[in-house]
C-alpha positions as CSV (number, residue, x, y, z in Angstrom):
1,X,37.7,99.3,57.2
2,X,39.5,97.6,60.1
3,X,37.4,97.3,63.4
4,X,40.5,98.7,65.9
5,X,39.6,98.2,69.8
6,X,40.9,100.3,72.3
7,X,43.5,98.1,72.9
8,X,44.8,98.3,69.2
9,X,44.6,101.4,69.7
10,X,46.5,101.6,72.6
11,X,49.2,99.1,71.7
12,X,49.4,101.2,68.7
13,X,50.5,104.7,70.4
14,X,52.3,102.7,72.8
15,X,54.3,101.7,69.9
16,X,54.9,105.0,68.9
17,X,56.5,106.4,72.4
18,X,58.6,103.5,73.4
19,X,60.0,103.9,70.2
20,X,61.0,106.9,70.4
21,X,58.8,108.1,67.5
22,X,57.0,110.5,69.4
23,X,59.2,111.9,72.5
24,X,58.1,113.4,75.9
25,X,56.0,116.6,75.4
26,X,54.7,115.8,72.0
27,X,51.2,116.1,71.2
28,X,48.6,113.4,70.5
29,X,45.8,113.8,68.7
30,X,42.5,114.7,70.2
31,X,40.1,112.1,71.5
32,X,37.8,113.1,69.0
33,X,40.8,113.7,66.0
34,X,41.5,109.7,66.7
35,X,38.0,108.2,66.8
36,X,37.1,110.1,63.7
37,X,40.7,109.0,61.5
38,X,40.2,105.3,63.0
39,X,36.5,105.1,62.3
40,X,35.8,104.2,66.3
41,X,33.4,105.4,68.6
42,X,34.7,108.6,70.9
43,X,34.2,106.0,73.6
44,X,36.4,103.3,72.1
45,X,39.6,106.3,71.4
46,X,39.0,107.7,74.7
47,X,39.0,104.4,76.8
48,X,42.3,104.0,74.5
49,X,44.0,107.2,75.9
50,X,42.5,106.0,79.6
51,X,44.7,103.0,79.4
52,X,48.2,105.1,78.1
53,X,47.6,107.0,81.3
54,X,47.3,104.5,83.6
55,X,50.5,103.3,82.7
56,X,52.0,107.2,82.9
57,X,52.8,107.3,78.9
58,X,50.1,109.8,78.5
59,X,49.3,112.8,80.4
60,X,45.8,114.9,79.8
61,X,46.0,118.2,80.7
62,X,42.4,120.1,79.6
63,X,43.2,123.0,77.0
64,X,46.9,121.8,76.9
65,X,45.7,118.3,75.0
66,X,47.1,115.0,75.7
67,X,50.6,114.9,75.3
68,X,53.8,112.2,75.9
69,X,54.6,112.2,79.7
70,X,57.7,114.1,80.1
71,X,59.5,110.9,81.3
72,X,58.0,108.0,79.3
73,X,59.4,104.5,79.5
74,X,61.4,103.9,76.5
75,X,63.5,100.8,75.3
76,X,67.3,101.3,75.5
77,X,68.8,102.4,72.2
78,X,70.7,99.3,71.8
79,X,67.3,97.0,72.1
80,X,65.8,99.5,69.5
81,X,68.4,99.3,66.9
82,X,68.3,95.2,67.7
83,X,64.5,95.5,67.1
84,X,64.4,97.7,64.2
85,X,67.1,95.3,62.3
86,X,64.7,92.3,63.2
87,X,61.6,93.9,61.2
88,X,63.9,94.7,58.5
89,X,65.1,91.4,58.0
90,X,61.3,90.4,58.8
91,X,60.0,92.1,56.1
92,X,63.0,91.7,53.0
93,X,62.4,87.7,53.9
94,X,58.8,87.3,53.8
95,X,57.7,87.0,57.5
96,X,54.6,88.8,58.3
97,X,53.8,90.9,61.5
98,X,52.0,88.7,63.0
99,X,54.7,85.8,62.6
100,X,57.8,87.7,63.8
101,X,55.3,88.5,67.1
102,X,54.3,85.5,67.8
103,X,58.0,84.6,67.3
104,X,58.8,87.6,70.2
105,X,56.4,85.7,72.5
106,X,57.1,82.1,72.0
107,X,60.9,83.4,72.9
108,X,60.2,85.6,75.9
109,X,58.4,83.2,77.6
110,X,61.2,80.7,76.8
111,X,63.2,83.1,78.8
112,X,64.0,82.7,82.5
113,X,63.1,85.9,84.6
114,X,66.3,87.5,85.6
């Protein structure tokens, strides 16, 4: 079994709402619900959720649960579609994950700041 940090953890879910794949309102699994399907500590899915809040993705409301902020940050459609063709033609050539990132970031930082 993969060892997930909070961060993976994180990054993971953040995936998730700035793609659209889980939209303002929707509910996340419990604290508890995560640690127990990752195979983390409570601590380690909990200091996960702390970090989507702090950056107002997540909101925690007691008895309501955790849920998507109403107004997440999410990419344009446009970038998505751009993004989503770029895994696909990722994946049917060969290119693994971790390339086609490490690809992203060598060519953002290329980038000049606008």
């Amino acid at each position: 079994m993969a060892e997930y940090t909070a961060e993976d953890i994180a990054t993971h879910y953040r995936g998730l709402i700035l793609a659209g794949r889980v939209g303002a309102g929707d509910r996340l699994p419990t604290v508890r619900q995560t640690a127990r399907d990752l195979g983390v500590a409570i601590g380690t899915a909990a200091k996960a959720y702390r970090l989507l809040e702090s950056e107002g993705l997540i909101v925690t409301r007691g008895a309501a649960g955790t849920r998507v902020a109403e107004h997440p940050s999410v990419l344009p459609g446009e970038l998505l579609a751009h993004l989503r063709e770029a895994v696909a033609q990722a994946r049917s050539t060969g290119i693994s994950r971790s390339e086609l990132l490490s690809a992203l970031q060598a060519t953002w930082a290329d980038q000049p700041e606008p």
